[in-house]
N, C-alpha and C positions, 0 to 999 in steps of 0.2 A: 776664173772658174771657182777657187775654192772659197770668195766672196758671196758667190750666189748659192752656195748649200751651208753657210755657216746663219746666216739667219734663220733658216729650215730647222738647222740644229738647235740653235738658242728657243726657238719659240715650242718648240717637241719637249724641252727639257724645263723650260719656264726662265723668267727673270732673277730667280733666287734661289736659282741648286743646293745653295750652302743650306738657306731657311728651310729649305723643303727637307734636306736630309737631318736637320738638328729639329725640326717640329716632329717630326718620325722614332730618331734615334733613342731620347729618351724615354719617352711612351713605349715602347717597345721593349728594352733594356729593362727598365723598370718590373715590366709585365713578366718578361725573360727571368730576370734574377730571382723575382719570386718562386715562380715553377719550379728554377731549376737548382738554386742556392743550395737546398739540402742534400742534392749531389753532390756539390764540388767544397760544403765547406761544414764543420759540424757546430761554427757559433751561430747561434742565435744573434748573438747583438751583430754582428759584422754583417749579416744580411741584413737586419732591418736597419742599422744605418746604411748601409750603399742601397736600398731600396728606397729610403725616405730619401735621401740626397739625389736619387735620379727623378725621383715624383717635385722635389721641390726646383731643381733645375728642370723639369720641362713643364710645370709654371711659370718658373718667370722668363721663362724663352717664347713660350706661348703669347703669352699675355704680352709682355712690353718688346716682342721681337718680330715674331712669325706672324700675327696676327696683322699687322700693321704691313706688312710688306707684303704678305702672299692672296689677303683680299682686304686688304683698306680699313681695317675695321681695330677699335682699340676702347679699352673700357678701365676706369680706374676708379678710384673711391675718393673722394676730398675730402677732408674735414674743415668750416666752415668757421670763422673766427667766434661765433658764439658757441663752436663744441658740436656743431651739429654732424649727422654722418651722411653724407652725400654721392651717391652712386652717378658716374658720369659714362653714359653710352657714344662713341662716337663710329659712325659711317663715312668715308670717302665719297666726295660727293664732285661733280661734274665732270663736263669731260673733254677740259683742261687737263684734270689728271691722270698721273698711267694707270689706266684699267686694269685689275690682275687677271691672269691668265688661266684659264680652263682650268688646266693641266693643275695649277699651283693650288686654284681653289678645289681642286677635288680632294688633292694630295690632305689639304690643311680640315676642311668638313668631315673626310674618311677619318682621318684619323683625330680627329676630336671630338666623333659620335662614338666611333668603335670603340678604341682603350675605355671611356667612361662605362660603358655597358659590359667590356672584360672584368673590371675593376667587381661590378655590381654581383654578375656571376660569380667572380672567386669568392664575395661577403660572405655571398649563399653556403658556397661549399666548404667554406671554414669554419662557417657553424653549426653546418648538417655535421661535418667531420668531426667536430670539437678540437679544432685545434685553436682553443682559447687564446695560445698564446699569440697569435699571427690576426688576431682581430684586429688592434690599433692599426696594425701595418694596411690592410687592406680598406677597414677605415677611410686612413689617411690617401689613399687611392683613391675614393670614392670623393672624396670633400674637394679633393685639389685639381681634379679633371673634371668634376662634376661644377665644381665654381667658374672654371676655363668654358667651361661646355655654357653653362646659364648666362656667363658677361658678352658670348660671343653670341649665343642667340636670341639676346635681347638688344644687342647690336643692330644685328640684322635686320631685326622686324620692329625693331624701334619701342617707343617705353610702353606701357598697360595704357595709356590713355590714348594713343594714338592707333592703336589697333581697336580700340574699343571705336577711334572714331572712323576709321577704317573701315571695319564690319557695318558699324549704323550704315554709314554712307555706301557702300555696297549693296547690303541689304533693300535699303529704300529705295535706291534706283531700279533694285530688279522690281520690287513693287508696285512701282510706278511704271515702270515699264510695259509689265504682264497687264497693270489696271485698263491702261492706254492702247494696246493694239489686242485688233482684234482677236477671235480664236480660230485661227486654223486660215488658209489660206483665201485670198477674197478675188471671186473669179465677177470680169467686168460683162456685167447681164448683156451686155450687147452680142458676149462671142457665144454666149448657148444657146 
């Protein structure tokens, strides 16, 4: 019996509890220490080192960790034996492989739309406030989720040229389509 509810539980909770809680954990913490740092601590530098050090581990936890296990998706930069700099997108692709899970991909998109657009709100209010010195910090918030956010959604929908070719070919079809049938429904002259 307790074979046939333990699947139930595993697929409710996803295939990678651990990833789902450490793509969360820092992003959060991160966000957290900033608001709340000047509570519980009166350095400057102690907070924005444990704030840059929670932004730069949920970088590379994102990027070379989470991404790849909770929806199949993983992006890195090459540099090319002549020097050159090369953006490399990759998508999981058939289905040979394990597909991720609802639950997982919602967890990994929520929180890798949201904290980027926290990040952008606090920019704002640090410089309506003037708290000059907290710039860099939330800055570096805005570059290092917002880079996660841009490698994962150009993952997704794949590079500029193939959305471009995408759109043509959509486009064109609806084109051709509307050109081609008639307008409005075509009743057979025999039934009136």
């Amino acid at each position: 019996r307790g074979s046939q509810t333990e699947p139930c539980f595993i697929s409710h909770v996803g295939r990678h509890p651990v990833a789902s809680f450490f793509h969360l954990f820092f992003r959060v913490s991160a966000v957290l220490t900033y608001l709340l740092c000047e509570f519980f601590s009166r350095s400057f530098i102690a907070c924005m080192v444990t704030i840059i050090l929670l932004l730069s581990c949920d970088f590379w936890t994102v990027k070379n960790i989470t991404g790849r296990l909770m929806v199949g998706l993983r992006w890195w930069n090459q540099v090319d034996e002549d020097g050159c700099s090369r953006w490399v997108f990759e998508a999981r692709k058939g289905s040979g492989k394990q597909q991720a899970s609802d639950s997982e991909s919602r967890i990994f998109w929520l929180g890798l739309i949201v904290c980027p657009v926290l990040w952008v709100i606090l920019a704002f209010s640090t410089l309506f406030s003037f708290k000059i010195k907290w710039v860099p910090v939330v800055i570096m918030g805005v570059v290092l989720q917002g880079a996660n956010l841009y490698g994962y959604v150009r993952c997704k929908v794949g590079s500029k040229t193939s959305l471009k070719n995408v759109a043509t070919n959509y486009f064109g079809r609806q084109f051709l389509k509307q050109a081609w049938e008639p307008e409005g429904p075509v009743q057979d002259p025999s039934c009136s």
